[in-house]
C-alpha positions in Angstrom: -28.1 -7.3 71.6 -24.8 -9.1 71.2 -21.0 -7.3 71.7 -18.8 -7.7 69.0 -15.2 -6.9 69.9 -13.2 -6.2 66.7 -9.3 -6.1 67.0 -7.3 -5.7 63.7 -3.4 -6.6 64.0 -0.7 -5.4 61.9 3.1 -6.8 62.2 4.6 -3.6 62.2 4.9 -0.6 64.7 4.0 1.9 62.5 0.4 0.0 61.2 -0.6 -0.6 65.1 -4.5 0.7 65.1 -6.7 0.7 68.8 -8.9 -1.2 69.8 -12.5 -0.7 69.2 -16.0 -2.4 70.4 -18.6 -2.6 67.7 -22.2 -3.5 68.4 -23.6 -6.2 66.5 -26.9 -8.5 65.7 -27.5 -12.0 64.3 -30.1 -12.8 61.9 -31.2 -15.8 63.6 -29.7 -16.9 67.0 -26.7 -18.7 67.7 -27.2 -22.3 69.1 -25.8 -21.5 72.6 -26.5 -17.7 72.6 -23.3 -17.5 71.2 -21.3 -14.0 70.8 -18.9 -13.9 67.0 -15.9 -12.4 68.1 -14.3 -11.5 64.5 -10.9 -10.0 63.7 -10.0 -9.1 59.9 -7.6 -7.9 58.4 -6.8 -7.5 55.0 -3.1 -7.1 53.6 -1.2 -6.5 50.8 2.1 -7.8 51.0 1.7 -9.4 54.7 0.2 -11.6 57.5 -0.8 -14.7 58.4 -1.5 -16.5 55.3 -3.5 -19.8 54.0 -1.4 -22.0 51.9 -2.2 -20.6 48.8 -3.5 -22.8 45.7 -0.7 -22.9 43.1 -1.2 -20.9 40.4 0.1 -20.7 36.7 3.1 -17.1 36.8 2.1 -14.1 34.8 2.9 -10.8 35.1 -0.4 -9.2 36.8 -0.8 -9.4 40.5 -2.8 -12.8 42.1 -6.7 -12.2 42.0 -6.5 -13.3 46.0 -7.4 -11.2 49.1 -6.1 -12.3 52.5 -8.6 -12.3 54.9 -8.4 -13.1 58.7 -10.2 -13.2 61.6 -11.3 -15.0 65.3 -14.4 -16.9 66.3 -15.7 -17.4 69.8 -18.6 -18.6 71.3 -21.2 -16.3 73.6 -19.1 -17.2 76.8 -16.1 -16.1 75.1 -14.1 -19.3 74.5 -12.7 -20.1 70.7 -13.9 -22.4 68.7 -12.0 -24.6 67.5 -10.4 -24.8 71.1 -8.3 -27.7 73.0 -11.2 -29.4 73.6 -12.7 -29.7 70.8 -9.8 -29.7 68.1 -9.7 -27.6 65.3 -13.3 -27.5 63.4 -14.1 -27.3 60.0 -16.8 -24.3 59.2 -18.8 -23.4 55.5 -18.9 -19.9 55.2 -20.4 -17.8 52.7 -18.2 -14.3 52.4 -20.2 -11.7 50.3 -18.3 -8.5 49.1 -21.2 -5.4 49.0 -20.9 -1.6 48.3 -22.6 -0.3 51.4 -22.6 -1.0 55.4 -26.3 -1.7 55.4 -28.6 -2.7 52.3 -26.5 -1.9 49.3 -25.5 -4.4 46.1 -23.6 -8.1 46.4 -20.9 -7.5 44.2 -18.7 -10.8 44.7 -19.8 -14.1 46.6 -18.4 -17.2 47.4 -18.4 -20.4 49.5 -15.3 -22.1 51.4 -14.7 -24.3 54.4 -12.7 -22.6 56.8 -10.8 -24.4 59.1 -11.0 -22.7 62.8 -8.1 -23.7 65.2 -8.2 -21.9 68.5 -10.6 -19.1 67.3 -8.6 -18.2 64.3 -8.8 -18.7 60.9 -7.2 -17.3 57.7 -8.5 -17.9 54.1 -7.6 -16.2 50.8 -10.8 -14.9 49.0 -10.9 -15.9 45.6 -10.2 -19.5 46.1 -13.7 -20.5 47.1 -16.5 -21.7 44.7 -19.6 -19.9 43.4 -22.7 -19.7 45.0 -25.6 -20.2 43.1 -26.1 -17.0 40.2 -24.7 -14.8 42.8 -21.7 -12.4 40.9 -18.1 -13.9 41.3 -16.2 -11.1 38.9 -12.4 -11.3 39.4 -11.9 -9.4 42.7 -9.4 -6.7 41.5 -12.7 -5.6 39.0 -14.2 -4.4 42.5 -11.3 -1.9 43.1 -11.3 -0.3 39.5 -14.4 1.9 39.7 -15.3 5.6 41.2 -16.9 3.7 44.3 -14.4 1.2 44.8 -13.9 3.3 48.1 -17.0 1.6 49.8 -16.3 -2.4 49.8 -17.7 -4.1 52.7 -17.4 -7.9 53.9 -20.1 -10.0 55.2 -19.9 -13.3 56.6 -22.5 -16.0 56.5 -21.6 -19.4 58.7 -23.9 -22.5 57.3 -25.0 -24.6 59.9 -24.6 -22.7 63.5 -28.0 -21.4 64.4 -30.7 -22.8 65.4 -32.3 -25.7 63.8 -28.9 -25.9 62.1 -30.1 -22.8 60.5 -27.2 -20.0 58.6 -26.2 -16.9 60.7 -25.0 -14.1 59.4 -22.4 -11.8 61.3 -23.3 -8.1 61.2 -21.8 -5.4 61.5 -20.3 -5.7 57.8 -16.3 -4.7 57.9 -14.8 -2.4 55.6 -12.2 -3.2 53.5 -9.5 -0.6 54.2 -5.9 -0.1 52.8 -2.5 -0.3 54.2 -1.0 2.6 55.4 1.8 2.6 52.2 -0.7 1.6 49.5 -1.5 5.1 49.4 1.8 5.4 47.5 0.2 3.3 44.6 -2.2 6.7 44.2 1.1 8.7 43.1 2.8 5.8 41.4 6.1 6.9 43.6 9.5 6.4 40.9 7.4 4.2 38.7 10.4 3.3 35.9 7.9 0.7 33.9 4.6 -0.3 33.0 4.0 -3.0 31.5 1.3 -4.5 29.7 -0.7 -8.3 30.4 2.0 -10.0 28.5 4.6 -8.3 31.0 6.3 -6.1 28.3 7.1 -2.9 28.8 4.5 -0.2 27.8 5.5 3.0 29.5 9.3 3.6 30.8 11.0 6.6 32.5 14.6 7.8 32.7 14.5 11.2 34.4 11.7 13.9 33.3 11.1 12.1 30.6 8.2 9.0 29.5 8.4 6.9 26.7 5.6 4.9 25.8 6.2 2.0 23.9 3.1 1.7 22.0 0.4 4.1 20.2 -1.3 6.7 22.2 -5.0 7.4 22.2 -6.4 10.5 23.4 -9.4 13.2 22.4 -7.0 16.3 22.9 -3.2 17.0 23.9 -2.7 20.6 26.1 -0.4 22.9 25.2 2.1 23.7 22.3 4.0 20.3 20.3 6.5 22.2 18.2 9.6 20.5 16.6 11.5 20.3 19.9 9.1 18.2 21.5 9.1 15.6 18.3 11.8 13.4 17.6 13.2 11.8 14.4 10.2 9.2 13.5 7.1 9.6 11.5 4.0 10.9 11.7 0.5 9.7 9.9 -0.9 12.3 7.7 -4.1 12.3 9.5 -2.4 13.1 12.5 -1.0 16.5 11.3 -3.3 19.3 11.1 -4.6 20.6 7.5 -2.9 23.9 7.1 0.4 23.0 9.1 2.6 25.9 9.4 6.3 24.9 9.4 9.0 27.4 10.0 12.2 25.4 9.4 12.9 22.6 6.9 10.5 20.1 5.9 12.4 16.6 5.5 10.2 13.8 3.9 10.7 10.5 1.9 7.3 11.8 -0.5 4.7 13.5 -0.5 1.2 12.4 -1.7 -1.8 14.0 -3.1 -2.4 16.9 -5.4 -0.4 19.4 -3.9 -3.6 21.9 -3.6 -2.5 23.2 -0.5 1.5 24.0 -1.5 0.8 27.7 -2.4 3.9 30.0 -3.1 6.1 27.5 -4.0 7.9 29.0 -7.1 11.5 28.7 -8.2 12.9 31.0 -5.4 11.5 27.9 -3.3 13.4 25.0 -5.3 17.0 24.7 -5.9 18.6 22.4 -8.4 19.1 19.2 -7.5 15.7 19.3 -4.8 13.4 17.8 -7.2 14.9 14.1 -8.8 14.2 14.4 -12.9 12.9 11.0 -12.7 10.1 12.4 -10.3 9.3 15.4 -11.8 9.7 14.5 -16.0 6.6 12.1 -16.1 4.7 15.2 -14.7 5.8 17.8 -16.4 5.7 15.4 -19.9 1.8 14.7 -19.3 1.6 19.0 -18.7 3.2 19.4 -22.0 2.4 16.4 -24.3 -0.7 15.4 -23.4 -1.5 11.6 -24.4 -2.4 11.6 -28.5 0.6 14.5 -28.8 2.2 13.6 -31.9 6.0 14.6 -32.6 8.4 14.7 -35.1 11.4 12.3 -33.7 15.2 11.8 -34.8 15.6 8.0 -33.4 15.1 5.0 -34.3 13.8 3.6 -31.4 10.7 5.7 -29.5 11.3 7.1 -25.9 9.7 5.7 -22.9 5.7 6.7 -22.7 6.2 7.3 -26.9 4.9 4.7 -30.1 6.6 5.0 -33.0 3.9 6.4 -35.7 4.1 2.9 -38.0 0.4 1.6 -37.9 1.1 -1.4 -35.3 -2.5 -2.8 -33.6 -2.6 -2.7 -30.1 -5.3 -4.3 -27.4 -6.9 -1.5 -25.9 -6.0 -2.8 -22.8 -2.7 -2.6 -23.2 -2.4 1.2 -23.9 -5.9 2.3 -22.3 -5.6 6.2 -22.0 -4.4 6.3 -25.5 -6.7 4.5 -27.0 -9.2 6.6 -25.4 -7.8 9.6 -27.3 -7.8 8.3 -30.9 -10.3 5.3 -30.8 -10.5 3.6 -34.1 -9.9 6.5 -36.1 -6.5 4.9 -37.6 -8.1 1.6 -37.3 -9.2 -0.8 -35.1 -12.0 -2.9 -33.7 -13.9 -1.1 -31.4 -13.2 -2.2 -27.3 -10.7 -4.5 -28.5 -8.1 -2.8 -30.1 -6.9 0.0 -32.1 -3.9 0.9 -34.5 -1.8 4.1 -34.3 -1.3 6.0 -36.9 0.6 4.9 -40.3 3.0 8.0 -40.8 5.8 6.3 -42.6 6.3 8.4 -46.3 3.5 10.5 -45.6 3.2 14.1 -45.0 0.7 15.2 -42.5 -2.4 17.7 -43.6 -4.2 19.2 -41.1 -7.8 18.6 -41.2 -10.4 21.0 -43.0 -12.8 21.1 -40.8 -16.0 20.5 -42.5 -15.2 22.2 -44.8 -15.0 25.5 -43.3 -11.4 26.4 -44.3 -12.6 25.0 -48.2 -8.6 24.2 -48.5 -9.2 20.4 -49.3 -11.9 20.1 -52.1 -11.5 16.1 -51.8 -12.5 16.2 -48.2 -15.2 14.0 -48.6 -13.5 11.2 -51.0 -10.5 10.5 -48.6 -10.1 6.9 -47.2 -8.9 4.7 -44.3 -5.4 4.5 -43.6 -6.4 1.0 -42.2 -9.8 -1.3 -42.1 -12.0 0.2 -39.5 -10.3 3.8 -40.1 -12.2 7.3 -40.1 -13.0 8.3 -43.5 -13.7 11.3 -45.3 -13.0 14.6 -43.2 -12.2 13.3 -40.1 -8.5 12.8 -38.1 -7.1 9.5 -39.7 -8.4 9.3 -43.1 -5.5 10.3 -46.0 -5.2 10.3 -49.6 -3.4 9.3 -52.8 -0.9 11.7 -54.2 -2.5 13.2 -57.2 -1.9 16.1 -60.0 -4.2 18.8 -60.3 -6.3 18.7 -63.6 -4.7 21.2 -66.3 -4.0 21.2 -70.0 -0.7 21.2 -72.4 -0.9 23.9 -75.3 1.5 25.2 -77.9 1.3 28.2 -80.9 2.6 27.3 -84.6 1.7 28.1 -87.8 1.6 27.4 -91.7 4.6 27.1 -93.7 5.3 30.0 -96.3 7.7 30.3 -99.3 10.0 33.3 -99.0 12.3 33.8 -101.3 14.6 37.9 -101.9 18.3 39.1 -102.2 21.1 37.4 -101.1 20.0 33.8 -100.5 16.2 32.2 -99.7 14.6 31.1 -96.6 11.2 29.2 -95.3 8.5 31.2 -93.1 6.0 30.2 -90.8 2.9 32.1 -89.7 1.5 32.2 -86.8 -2.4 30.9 -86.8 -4.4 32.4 -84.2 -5.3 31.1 -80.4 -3.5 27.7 -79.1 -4.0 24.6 -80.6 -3.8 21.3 -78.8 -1.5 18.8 -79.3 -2.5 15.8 -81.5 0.1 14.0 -79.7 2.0 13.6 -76.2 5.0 15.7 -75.3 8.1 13.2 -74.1 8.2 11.9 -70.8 10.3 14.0 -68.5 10.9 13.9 -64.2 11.1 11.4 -61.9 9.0 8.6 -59.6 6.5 11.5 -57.9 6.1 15.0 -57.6 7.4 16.0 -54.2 9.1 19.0 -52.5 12.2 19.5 -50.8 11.8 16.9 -47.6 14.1 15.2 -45.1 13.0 11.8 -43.2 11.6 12.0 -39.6 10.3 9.4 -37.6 6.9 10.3 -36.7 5.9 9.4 -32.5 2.6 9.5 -30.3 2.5 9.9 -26.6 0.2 7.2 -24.9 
């Protein structure tokens, strides 16, 4: 069994560590009977370093580890020494997850140049070795057992038969003294995302994260003092929100079935803007086919004047839905709303179950395609109600007495019609007392 003496240096007082002696093995002997004296250490921020490769600035840290150590031969002198000259080395450094046995989480192959006994690489510079795993090395640190990272070294070439040898023990990869800080994040003011802009910044107690948030839960209360002015998604709030104070908002959407109590003690004038609340309250009231007497010229907004024009049905859809063809039309392509111009409107009889419109069943189409007969949309001609002229006279008679002489008439029994017409008399129709509307239908 071979002596490994294992000496780790720091260039600061405060990182000094003893000296300690480490048995080792070899898996296949050295060519001389050689003893591997190794020293590593592995630093953040300093040491003795390789020239690094050059490497394209970002904002993340380099994916490079500094690693260090000596080499000596089994009477003790360096390779690499003054008689020899510095020697070039392959060496195959493996990164595992336990002392002994364990997985090969990172591998990789460089030629280390040895000059006196020492040599300094940078893992993460060498090339792959066969299907072995070469992740990024900082993926090694970011699990719950990055705690347990060992190193193994493999020199090509060295044993016997120009055979590999592999230098046991493993070392552990251990942190600086002040990396500990890093657990605590000590007066972090930013952090920053891959691109290097900021994601979470500090002033004081307080964080401000400059992009969304994800989490499953939030502890403890969020009332209005912990929100600022900004907005928040409706399906971030909570269904039945209670809010104490006053509710500012640019609009609200939905049906409103969850505003209970709100009444007029709740609304003051001026709250609600007309033009927000009249096409509500208008649809409430005058549903679409509502049909008004109207004293413009011109119909309102969502209103047709009553003078038989054809529309497309696309054009007015939810009207035409209401009154179909019944004033005309073609059905699915267009209909015609009603004709109301010198007409007076008759409400409907029903099928005849009022009996107040004996014609019901002769009336016509206001326009081709109309409803007919007793149905919404059909109308008739103006027309008298059958009746009959009659007047009483009778025969002449000579009467003739004191004082002078006059002609009598007697009256014949029952009426007699008229052999001939009585005079003409009245004007162009029979109508009552009316004033002119215009006649309008809400679509």
């Amino acid at each position: 069994m071979k002596k490994l003496f294992l000496q780790t240096h720091s260039h600061h007082s405060s990182q000094i560590k003893p000296t300690r002696k480490i048995t080792m093995s070899r898996t296949s002997p050295l060519p001389i009977c050689a003893r591997a004296v190794v020293s590593v250490l592995l630093l953040a921020l300093a040491g003795f370093l390789a020239a690094p490769r050059a490497l394209a600035a970002n904002s993340s840290p380099p994916e490079r580890l500094t690693f260090q150590g000596f080499l000596a031969d089994g009477n003790g002198e360096p390779l690499g020494n003054t008689n020899t000259g510095p020697r070039n080395y392959d060496v195959i450094f493996r990164i595992l997850d336990a002392q002994i046995g364990g997985a090969t989480n990172w591998t990789e192959q460089q030629t280390v140049t040895v000059d006196q006994g020492n040599f300094s690489v940078l893992l993460g510079e060498g090339t792959p070795v066969g299907a072995e795993p070469r992740p990024v090395l900082s993926s090694l640190f970011a699990t719950n057992t990055a705690s347990d990272r060992y190193v193994e070294m493999t020199v090509k070439g060295i044993g016997a038969a120009n055979g590999d040898v592999t230098i046991l023990p493993r070392l552990r990869l251990l942190s600086s003294p002040y990396a500990f800080l890093a657990k605590s994040a000590v007066n972090a003011a930013n952090l920053v995302n891959a691109s290097g802009g900021p994601l979470v910044t500090t002033f004081g107690n307080s964080v401000f994260v400059g992009g969304p948030i994800s989490a499953t839960s939030l502890a403890g209360a969020i009332d209005a003092s912990h929100i600022t002015s900004g907005t928040l998604p409706n399906a971030r709030l909570n269904q039945s929100p209670v809010v104490t104070g006053t509710v500012t908002a640019a609009g609200f959407s939905g049906s409103g079935a969850l505003l209970t109590s709100l009444n007029g003690t709740n609304i003051i004038n001026t709250s609600i803007e007309l033009n927000k609340l009249a096409a509500a309250v208008q649809q409430a009231l005058c549903p679409v086919g509502t049909i008004q007497a109207y004293a413009g010229d011109t119909a309102p907004a969502g209103w047709l004047l009553c003078n038989g024009t054809s529309y497309p049905t696309t054009t007015y859809p939810n009207l035409s839905a209401v009154v179909g063809v019944r004033f005309g039309g073609t059905v699915g392509a267009s209909f015609n709303v009603p004709d109301f111009r010198g007409r007076f409107l008759r409400g409907r009889d029903g099928g005849g179950t009022a009996s107040r419109d004996p014609d019901r069943g002769s009336r016509t189409a206001m326009n081709p395609g109309g409803a007919t007969g007793d149905n919404v949309g059909s109308v008739q001609a103006d027309q008298f109600k059958s009746h009959t002229h009659s007047w009483l006279f009778g025969d002449e008679q000579d009467d003739s007495g004191t004082g002078g002489s006059h002609r009598e008439f007697t009256r014949t029994p029952g009426p007699v019609p008229l052999p001939n017409p009585i005079g003409a008399t009245g004007g162009n129709e029979t109508r009552p007392l009316n004033a002119y509307v215009n006649y309008i239908i809400k679509y």
